[in-house]
gemmi code that builds the backbone of each chain (N, CA, C; Angstrom):
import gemmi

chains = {
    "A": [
        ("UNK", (1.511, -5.829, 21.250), (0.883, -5.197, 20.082), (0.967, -6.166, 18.907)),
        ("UNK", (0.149, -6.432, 18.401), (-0.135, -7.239, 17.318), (-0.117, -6.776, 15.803)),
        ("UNK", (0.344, -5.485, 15.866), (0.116, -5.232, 14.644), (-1.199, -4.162, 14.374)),
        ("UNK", (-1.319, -3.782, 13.167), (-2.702, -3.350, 12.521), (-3.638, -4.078, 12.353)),
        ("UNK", (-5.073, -3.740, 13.273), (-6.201, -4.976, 12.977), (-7.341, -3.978, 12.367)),
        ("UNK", (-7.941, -5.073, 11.788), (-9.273, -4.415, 11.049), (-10.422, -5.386, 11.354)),
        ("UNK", (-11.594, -4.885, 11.183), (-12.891, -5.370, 11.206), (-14.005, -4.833, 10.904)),
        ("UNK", (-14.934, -5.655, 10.006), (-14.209, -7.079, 9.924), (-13.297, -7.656, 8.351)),
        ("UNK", (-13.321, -8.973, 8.787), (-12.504, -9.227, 7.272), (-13.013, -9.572, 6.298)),
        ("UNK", (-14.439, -9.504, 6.130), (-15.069, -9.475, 4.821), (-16.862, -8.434, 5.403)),
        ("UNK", (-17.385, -8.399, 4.450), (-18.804, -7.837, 4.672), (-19.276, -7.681, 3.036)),
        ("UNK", (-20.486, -8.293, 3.321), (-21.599, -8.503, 2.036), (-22.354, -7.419, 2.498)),
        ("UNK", (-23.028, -7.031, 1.558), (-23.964, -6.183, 2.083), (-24.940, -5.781, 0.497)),
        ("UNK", (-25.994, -5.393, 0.980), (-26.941, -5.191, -0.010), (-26.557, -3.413, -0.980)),
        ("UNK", (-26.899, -3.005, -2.020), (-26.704, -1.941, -2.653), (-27.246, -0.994, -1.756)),
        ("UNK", (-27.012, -0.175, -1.251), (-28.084, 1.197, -0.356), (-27.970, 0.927, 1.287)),
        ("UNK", (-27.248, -0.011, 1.460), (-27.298, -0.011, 2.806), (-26.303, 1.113, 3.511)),
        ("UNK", (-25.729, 0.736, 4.817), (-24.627, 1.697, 5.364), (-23.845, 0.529, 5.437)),
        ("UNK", (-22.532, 0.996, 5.589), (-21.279, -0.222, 6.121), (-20.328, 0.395, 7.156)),
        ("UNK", (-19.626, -0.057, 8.032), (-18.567, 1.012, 8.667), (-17.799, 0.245, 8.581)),
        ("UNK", (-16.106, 0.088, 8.613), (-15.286, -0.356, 8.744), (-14.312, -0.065, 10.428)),
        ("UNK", (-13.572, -0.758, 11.374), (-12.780, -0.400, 12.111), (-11.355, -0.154, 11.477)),
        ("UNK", (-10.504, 0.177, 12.113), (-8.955, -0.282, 11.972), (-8.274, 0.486, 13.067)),
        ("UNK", (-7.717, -0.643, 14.037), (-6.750, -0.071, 15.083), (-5.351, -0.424, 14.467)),
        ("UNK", (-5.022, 0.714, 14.733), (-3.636, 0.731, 14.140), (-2.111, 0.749, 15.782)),
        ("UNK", (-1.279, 0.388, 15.312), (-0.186, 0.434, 16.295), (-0.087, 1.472, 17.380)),
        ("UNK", (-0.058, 1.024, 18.142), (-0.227, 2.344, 19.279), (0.690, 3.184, 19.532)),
        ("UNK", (1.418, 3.215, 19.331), (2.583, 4.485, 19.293), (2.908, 5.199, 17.624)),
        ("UNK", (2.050, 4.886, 16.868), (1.966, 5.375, 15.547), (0.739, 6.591, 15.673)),
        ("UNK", (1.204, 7.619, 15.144), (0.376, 9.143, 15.091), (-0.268, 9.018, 13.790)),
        ("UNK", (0.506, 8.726, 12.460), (-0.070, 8.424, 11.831), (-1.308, 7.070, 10.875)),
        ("UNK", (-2.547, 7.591, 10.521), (-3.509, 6.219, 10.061), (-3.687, 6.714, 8.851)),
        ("UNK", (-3.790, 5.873, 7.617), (-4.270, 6.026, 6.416), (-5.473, 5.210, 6.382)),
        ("UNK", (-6.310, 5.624, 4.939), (-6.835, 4.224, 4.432), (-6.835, 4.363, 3.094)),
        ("UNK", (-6.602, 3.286, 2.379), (-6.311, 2.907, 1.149), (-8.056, 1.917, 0.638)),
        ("UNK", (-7.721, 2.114, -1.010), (-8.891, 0.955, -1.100), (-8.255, 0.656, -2.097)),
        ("UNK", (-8.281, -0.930, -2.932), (-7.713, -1.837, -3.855), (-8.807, -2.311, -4.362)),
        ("UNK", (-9.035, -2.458, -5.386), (-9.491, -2.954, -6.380), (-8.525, -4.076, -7.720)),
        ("UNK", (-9.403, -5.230, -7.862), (-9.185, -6.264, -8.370), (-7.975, -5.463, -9.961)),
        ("UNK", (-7.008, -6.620, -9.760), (-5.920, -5.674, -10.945), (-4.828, -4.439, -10.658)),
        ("UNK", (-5.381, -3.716, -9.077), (-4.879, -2.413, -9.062), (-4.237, -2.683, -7.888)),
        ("UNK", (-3.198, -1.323, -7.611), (-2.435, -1.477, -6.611), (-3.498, -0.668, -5.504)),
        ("UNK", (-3.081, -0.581, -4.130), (-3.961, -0.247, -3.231), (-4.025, 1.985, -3.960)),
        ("UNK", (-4.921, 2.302, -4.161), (-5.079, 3.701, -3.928), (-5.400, 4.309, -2.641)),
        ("UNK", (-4.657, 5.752, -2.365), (-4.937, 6.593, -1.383), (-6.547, 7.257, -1.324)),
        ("UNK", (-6.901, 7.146, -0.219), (-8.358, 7.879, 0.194), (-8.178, 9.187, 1.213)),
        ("UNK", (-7.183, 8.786, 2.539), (-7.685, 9.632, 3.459), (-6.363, 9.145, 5.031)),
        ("UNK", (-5.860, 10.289, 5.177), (-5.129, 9.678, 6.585), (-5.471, 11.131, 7.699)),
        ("UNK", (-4.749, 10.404, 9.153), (-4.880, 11.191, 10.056), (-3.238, 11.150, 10.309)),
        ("UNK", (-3.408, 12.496, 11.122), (-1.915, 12.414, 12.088), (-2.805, 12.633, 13.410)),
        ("UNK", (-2.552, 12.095, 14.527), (-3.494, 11.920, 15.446), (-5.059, 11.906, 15.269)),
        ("UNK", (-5.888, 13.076, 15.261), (-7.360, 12.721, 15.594), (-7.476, 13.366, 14.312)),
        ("UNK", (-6.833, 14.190, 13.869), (-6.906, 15.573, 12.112), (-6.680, 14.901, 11.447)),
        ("UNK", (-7.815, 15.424, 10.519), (-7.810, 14.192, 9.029), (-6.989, 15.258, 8.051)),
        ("UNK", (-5.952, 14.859, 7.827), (-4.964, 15.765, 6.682), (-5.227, 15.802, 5.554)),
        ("UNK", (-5.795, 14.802, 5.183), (-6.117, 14.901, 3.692), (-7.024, 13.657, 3.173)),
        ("UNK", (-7.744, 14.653, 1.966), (-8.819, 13.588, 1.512), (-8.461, 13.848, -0.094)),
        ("UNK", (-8.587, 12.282, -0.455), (-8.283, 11.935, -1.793), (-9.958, 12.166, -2.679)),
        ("UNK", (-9.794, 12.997, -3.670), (-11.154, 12.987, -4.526), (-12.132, 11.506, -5.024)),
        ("UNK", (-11.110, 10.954, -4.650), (-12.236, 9.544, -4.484), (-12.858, 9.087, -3.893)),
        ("UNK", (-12.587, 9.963, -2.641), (-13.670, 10.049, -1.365), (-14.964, 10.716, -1.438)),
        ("UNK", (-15.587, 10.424, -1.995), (-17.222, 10.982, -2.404), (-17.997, 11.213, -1.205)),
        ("UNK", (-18.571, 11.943, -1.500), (-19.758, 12.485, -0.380), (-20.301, 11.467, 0.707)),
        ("UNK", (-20.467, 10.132, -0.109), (-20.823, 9.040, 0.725), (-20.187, 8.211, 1.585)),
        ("UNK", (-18.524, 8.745, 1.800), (-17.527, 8.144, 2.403), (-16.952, 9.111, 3.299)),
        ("UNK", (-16.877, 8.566, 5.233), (-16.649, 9.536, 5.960), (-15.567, 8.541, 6.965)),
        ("UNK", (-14.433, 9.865, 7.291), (-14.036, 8.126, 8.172), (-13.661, 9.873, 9.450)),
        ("UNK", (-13.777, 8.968, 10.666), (-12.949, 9.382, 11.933), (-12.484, 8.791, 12.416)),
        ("UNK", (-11.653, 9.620, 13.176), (-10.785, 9.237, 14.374), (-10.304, 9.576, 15.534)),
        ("UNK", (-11.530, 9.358, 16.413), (-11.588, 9.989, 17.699), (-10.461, 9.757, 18.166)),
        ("UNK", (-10.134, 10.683, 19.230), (-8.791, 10.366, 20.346), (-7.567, 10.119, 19.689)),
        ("UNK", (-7.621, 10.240, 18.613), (-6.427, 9.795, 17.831), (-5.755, 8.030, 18.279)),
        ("UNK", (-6.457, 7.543, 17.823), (-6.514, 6.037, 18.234), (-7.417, 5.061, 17.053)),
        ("UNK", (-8.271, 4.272, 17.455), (-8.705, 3.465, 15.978), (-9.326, 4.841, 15.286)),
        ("UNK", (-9.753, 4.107, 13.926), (-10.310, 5.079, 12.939), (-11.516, 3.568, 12.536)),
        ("UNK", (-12.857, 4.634, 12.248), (-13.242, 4.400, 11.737), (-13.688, 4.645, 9.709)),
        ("UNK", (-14.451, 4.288, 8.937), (-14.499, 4.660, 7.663), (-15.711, 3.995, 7.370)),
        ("UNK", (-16.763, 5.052, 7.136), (-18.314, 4.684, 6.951), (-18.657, 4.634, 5.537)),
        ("UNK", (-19.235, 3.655, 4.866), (-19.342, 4.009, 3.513), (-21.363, 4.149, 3.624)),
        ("UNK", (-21.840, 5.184, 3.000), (-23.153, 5.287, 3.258), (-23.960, 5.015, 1.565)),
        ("UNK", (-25.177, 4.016, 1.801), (-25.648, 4.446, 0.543), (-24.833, 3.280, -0.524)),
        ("UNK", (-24.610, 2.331, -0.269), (-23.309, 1.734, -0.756), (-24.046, 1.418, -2.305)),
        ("UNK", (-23.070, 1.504, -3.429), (-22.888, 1.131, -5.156), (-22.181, 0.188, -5.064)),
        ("UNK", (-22.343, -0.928, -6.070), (-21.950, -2.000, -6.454), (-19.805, -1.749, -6.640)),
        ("UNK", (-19.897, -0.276, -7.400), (-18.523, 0.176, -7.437), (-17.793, 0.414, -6.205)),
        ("UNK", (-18.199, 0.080, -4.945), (-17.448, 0.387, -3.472), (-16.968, -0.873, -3.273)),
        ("UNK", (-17.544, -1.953, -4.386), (-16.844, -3.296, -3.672), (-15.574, -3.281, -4.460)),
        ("UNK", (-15.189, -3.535, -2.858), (-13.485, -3.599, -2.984), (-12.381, -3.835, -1.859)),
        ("UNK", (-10.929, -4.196, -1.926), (-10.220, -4.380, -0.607), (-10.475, -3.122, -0.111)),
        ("UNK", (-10.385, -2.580, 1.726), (-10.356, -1.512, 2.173), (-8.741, -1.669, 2.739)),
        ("UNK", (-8.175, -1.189, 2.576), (-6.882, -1.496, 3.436), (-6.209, -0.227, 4.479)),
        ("UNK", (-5.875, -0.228, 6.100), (-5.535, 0.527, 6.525), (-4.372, 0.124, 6.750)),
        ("UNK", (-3.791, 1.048, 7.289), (-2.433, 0.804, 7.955), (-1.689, 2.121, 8.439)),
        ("UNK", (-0.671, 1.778, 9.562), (-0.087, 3.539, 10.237), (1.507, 3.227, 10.351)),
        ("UNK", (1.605, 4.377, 10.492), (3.096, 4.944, 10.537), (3.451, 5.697, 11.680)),
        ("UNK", (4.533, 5.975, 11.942), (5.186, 7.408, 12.408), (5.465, 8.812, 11.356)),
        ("UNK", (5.155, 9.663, 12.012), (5.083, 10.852, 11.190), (6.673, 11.096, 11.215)),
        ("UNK", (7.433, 11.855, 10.023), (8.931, 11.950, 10.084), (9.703, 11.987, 10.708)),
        ("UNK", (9.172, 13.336, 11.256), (9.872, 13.789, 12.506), (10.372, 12.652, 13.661)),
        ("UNK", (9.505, 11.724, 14.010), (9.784, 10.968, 15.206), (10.101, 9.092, 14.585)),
        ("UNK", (9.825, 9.518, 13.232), (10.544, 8.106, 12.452), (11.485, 7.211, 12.764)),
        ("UNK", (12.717, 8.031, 12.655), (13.961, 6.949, 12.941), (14.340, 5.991, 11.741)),
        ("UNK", (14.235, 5.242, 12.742), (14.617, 3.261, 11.974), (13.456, 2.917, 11.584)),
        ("UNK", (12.303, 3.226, 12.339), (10.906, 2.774, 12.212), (10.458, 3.249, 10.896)),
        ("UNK", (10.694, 2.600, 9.240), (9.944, 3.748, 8.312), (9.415, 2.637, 7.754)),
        ("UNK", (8.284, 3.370, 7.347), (7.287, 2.695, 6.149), (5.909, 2.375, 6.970)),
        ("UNK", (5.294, 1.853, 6.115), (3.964, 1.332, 6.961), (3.563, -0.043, 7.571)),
        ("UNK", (3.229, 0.054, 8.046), (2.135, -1.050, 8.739), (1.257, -1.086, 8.095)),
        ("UNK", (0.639, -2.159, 7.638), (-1.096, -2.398, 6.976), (-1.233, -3.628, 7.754)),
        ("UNK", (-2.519, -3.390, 7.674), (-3.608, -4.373, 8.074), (-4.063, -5.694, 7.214)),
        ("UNK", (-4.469, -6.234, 7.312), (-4.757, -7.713, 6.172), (-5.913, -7.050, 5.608)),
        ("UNK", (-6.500, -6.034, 5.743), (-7.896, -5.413, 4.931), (-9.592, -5.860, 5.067)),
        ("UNK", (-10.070, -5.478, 4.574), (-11.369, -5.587, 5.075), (-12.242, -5.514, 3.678)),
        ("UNK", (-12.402, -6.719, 3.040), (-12.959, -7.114, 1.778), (-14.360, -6.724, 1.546)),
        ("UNK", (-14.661, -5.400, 0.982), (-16.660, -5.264, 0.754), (-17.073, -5.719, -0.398)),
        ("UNK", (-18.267, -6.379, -0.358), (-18.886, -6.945, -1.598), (-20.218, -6.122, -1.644)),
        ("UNK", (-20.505, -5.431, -2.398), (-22.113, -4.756, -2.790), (-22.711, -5.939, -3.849)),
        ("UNK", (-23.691, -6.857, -3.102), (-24.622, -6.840, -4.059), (-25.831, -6.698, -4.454)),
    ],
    "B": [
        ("UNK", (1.304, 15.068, -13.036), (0.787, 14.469, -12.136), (1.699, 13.219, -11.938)),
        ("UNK", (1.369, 12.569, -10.655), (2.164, 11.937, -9.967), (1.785, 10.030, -10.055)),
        ("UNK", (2.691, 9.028, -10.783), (2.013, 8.187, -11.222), (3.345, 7.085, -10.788)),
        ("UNK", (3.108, 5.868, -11.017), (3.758, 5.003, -11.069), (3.406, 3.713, -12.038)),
        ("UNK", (4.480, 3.165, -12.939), (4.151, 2.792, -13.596), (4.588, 1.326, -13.930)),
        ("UNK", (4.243, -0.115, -13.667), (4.599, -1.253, -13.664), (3.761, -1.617, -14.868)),
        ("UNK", (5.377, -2.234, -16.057), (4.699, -2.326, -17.225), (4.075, -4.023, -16.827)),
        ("UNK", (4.735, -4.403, -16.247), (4.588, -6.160, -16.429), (3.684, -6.585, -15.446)),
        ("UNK", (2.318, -7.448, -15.891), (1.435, -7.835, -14.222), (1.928, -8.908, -13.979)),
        ("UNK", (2.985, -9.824, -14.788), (2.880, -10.973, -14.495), (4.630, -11.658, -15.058)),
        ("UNK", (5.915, -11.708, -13.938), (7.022, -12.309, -14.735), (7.289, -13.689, -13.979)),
        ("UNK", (7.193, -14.655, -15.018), (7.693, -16.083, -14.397), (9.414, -16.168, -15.026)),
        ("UNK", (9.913, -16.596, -13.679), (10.970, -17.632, -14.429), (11.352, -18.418, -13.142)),
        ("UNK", (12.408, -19.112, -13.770), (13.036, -20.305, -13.275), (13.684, -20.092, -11.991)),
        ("UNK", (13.740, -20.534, -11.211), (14.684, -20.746, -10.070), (15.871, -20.517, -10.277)),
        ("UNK", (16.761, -19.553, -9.798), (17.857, -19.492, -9.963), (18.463, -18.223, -10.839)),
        ("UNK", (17.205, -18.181, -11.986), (17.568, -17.352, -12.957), (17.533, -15.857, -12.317)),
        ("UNK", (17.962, -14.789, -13.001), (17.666, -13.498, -12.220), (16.405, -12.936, -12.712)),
        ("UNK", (15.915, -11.502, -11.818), (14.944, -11.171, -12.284), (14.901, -9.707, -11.904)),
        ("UNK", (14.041, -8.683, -12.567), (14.180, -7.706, -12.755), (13.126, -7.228, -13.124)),
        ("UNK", (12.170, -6.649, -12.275), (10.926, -6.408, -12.322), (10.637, -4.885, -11.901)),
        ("UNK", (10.201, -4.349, -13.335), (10.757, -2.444, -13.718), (9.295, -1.699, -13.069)),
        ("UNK", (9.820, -0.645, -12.926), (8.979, 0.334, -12.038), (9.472, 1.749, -12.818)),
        ("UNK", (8.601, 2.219, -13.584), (9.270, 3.996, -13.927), (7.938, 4.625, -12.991)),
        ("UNK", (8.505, 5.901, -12.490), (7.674, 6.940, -11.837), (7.494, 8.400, -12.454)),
        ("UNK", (6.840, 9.100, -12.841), (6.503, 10.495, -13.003), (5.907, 11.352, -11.609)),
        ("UNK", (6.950, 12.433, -11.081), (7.002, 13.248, -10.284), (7.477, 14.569, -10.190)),
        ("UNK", (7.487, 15.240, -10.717), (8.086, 16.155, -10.394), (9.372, 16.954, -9.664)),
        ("UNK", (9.269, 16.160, -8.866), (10.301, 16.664, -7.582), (10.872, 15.532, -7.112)),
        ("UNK", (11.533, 15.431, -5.396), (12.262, 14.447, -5.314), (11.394, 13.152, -4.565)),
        ("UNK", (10.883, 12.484, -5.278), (10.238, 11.696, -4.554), (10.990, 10.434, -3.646)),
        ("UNK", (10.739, 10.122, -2.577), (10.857, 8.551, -2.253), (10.430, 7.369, -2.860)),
        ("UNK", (10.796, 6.424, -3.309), (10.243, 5.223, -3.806), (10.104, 3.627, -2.899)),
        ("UNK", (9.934, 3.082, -2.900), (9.714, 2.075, -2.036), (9.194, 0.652, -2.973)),
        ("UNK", (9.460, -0.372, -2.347), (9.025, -1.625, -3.425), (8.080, -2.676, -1.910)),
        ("UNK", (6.969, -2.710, -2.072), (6.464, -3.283, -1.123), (5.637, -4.264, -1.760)),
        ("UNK", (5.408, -5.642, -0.983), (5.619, -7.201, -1.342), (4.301, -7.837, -0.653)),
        ("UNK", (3.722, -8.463, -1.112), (2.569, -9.168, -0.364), (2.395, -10.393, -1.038)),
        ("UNK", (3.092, -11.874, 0.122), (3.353, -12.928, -0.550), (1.768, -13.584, -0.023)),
        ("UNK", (1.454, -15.101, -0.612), (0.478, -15.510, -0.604), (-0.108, -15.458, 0.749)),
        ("UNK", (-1.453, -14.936, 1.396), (-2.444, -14.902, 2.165), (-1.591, -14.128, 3.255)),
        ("UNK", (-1.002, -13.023, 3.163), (-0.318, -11.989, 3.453), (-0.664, -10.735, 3.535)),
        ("UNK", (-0.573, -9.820, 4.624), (-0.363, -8.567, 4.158), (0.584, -7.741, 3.542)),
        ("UNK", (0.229, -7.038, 3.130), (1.252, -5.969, 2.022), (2.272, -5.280, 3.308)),
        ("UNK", (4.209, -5.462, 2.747), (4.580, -5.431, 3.378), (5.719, -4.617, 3.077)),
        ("UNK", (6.588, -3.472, 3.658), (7.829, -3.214, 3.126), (9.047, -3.988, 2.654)),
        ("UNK", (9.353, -3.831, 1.557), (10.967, -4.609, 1.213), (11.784, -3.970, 1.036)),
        ("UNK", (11.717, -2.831, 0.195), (12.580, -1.719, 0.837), (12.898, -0.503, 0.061)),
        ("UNK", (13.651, 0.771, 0.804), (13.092, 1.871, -0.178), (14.568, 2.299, -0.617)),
        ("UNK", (14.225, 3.735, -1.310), (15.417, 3.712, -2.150), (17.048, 4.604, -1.119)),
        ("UNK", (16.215, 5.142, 0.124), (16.747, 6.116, 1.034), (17.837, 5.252, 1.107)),
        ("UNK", (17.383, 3.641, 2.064), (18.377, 2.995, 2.860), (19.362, 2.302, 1.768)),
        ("UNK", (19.144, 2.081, 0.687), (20.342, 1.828, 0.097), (20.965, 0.121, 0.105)),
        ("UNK", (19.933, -0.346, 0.680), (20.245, -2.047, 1.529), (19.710, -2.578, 0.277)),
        ("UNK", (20.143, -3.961, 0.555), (19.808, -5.552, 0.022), (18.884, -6.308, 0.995)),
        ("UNK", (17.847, -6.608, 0.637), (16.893, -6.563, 1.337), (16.457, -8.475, 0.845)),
        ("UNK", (16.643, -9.541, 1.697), (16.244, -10.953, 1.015), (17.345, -11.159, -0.511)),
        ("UNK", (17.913, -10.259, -0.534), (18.735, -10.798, -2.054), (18.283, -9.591, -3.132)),
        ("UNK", (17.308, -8.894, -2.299), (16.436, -7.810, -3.732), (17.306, -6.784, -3.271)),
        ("UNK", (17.570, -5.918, -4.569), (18.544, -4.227, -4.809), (17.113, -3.468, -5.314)),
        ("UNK", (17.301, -2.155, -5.492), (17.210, -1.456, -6.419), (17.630, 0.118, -6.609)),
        ("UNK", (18.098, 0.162, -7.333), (18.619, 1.486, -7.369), (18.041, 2.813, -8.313)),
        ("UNK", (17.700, 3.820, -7.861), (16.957, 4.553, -8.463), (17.745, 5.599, -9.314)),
        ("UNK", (17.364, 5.384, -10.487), (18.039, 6.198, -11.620), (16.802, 7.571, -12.028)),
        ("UNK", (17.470, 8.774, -11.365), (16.668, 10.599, -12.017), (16.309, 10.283, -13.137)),
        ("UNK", (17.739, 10.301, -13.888), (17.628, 10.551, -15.077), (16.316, 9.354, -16.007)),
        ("UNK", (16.308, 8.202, -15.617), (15.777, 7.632, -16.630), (14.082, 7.226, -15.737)),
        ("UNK", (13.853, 8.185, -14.514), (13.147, 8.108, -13.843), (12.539, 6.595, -13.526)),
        ("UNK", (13.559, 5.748, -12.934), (12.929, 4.216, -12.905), (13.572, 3.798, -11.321)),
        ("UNK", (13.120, 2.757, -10.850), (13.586, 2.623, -10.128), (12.979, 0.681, -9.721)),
        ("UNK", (13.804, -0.077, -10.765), (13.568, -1.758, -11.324), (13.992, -2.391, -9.916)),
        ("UNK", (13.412, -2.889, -9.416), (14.309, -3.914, -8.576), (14.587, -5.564, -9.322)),
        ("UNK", (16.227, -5.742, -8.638), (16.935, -7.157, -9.019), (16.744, -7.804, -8.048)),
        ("UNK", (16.764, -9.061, -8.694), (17.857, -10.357, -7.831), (18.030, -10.828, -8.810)),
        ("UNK", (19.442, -11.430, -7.975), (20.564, -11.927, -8.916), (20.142, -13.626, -9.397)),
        ("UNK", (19.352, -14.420, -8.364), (19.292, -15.517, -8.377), (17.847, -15.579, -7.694)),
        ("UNK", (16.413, -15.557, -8.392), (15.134, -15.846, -7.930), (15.195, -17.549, -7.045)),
        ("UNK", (14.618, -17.183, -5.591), (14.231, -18.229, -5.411), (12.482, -18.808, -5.260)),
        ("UNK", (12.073, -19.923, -4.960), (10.696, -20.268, -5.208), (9.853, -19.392, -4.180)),
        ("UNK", (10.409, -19.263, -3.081), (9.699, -18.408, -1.989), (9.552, -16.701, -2.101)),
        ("UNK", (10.377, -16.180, -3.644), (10.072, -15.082, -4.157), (9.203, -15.161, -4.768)),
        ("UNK", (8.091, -15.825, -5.229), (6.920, -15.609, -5.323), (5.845, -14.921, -4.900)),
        ("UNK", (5.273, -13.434, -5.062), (4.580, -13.053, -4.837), (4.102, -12.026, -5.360)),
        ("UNK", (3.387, -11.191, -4.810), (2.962, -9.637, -5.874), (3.432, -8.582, -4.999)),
        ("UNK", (4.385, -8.022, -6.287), (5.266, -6.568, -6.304), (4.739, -5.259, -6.413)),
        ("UNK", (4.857, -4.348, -5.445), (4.303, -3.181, -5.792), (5.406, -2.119, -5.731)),
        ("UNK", (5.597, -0.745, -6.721), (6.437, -0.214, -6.459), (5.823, 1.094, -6.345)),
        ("UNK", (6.172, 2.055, -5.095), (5.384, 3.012, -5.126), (6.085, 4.478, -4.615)),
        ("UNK", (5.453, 5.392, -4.561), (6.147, 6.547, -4.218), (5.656, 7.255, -3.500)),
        ("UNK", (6.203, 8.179, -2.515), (5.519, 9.570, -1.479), (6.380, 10.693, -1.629)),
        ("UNK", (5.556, 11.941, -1.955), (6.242, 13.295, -1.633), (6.943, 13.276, -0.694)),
        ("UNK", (8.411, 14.296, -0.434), (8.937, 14.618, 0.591), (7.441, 15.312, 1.683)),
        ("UNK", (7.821, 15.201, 3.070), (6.796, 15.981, 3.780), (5.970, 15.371, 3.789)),
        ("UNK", (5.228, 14.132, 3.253), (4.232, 13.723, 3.228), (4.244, 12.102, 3.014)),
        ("UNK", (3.630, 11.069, 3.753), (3.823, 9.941, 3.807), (2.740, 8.972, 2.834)),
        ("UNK", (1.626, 9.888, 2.325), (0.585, 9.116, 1.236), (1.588, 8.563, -0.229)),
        ("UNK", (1.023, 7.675, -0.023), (1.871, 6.493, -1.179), (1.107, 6.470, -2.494)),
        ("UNK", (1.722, 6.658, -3.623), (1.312, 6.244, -5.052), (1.724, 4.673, -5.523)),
        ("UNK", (0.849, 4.072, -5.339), (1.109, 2.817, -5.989), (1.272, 2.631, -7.265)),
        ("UNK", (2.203, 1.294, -7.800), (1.998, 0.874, -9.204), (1.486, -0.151, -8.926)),
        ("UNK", (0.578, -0.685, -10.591), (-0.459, -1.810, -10.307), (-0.215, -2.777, -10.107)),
        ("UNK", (1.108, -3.056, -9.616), (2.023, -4.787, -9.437), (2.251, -5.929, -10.320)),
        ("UNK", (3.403, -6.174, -9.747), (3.763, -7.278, -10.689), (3.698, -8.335, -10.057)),
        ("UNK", (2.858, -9.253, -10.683), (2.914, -10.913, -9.422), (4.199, -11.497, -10.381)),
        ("UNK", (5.080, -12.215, -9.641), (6.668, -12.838, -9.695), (6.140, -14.362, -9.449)),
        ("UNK", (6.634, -15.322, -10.696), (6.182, -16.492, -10.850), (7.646, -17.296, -10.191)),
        ("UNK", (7.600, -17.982, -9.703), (9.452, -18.264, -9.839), (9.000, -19.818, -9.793)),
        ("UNK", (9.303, -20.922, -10.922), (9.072, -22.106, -10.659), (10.242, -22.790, -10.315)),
        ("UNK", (9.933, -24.475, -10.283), (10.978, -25.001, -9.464), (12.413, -25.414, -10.583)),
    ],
}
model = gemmi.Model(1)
for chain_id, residues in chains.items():
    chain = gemmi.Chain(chain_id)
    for i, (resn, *xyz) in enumerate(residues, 1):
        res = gemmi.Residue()
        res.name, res.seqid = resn, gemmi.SeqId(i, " ")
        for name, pos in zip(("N", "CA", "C"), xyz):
            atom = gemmi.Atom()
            atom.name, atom.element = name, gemmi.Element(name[0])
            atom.pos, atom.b_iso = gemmi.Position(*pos), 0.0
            res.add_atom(atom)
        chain.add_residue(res)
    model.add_chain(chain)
structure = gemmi.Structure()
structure.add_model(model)
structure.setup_entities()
């Protein structure tokens, strides 16, 4: 296991297009987030799963932003319709949920997945 | 509401010297805190939280209720502490993280 991967690691893309992002996360981790960072800022919360159930969505997740996660395994995160304001780091990364934590705490992230709208 | 707050984006000093790079949080309740590190062409990484109580590379920090902060030290910066600091927090029950906006750590030679 290599870690948290994403893809890809950058994407240009025109204003109005669609974009999707991957991120496989550690395989014995239940839990996936995704975060997005912006230039100056620390990474902000969007949206995680504990297996395939999306637990929670951050209000910055606008109508135009959908992510799944079939099988409870990679996740995807679609940005539709894309604004110049979506460019930004995407960053995922997973955990263990408490209960089965241990020694194992904190997260895993991914090196991120850089969008540019122009 | 639930915030974290890094006054400084940017502390240089000298090799050797100490350093102390502050983090206050607003929460309500008992939060976890955590100080996580992403050195040059790196991913963002744990250094360590306030549960385990460890010295983590030479870095402390100890989290004070009362004055709701939770600064991490070292006693003696070295050049390979260079990087950008984030200090952040999660509800009990729940593992979503509040970031602060980081501090990049200059440490020259």
């Amino acid at each position: 296991d290599t870690g948290v991967s994403q893809d890809p690691r950058h994407k240009i893309t025109k204003r109005g297009q669609n974009v999707t992002f991957r991120c496989d996360p550690i395989s014995e981790h239940n839990r996936l987030y995704w975060y997005r960072q912006t230039l100056g800022q620390g990474p902000e919360f969007l949206t995680y799963f504990q297996n395939e159930a999306q637990l929670e969505k951050s209000r910055l997740l606008s109508d135009r932003f959908s992510a799944e996660r079939p099988k409870g395994s990679f996740s995807t995160l679609e940005i539709q319709r894309t604004e110049q304001g979506d460019s930004a780091m995407y960053l995922c990364a997973s955990s263990l949920s408490g209960a089965r934590r241990g020694q194992d705490y904190g997260y895993t992230f991914g090196s991120g997945t850089r969008l540019t709208v122009v | 509401a639930q915030r974290v707050t890094q006054p400084e984006k940017l502390l240089s000093v000298f090799k050797g010297a100490p350093v102390e790079l502050k983090c206050n949080y607003s929460y309500s309740g008992s939060p976890e805190l955590f100080w996580y590190v992403q050195y040059s062409r790196q991913r963002l990484q744990l250094l360590l939280r306030h549960i385990s109580r460890e010295s983590i590379k030479g870095f402390t920090a100890d989290l004070n209720k009362g004055e709701t902060s939770f600064h991490l030290k070292k006693p003696f910066a070295q050049e390979e502490d260079s990087a950008m600091y984030y200090c952040a927090l999660s509800a009990l029950n729940t593992d979503k993280l509040i970031f602060g906006t980081g501090t990049r750590l200059q440490v020259f030679p």
